[in-house]
N, C-alpha and C positions, 0 to 999 in steps of 0.2 A: 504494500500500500504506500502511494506518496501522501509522502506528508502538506505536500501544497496547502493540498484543499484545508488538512487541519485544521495546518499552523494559523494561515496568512486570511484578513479576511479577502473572501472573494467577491467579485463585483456579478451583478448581476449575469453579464456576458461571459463571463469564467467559468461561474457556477451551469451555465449551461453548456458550457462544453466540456464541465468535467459531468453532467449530467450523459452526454453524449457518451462519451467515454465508463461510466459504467454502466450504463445500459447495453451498450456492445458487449461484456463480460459479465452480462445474464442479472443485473438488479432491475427491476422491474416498479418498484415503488418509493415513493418518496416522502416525506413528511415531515415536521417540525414537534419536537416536546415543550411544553409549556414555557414561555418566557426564556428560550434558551437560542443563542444565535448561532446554531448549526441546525442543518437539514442533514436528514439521515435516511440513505438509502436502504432498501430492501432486497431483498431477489425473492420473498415470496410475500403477500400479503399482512404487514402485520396488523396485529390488535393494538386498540390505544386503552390503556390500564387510568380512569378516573383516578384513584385513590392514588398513584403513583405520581401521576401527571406526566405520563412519557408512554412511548409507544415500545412493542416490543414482540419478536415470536412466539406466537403461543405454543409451539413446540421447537426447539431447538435444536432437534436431534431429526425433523423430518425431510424428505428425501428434495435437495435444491436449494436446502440451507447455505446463506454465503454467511457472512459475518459481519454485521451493519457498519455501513459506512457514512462515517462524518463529512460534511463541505461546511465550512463556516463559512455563513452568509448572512447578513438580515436584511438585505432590500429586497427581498421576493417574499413580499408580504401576501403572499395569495395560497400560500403557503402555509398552515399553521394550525396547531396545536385544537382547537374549535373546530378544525372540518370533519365530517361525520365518518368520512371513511379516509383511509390513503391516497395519496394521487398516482396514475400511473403514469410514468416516466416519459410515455410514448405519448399520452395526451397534452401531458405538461411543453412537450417541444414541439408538437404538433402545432399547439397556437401560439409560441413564444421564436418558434425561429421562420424566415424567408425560405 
């Protein structure tokens, strides 16, 4: 994993090309934990945990598990901790890129 995304914040146009980039190597979803300025990718649908206030696999041992990935970002406010399900990666760039 690069640290880029981690470390450094990313600008909106960063954040979608590393969105590009791990959606080609099979993460599939994307999402924001409460009040927190990283977005954290999926490769399978997760659940979002009320009581925790973060999202998370509900099983982590099942078959396509990758291991959630961070991009720190917070100007992709459409993005976030309130929306009812995950977004997927492929609709999120469908209407954000040319």
């Amino acid at each position: 994993m690069s640290l880029n995304g981690l470390i450094q914040l990313n600008t909106r146009k960063e954040t979608i090309e590393i969105l590009k980039q791990q959606h080609a190597k099979g993460y599939r979803y994307v999402v924001r934990d409460k009040e927190m300025p990283y977005l954290i990718c999926f490769s399978i649908k997760p659940k979002r945990y009320r009581d925790m206030e973060s999202w998370g696999y509900v099983d982590s041992d099942a078959d396509g598990v990758m291991g959630a990935y961070p991009i720190k970002n917070t100007d992709i406010t459409e993005i976030h901790f309130n929306n009812r399900a995950a977004t997927l990666i492929s609709n999120f760039l469908d209407k954000n890129t040319t």
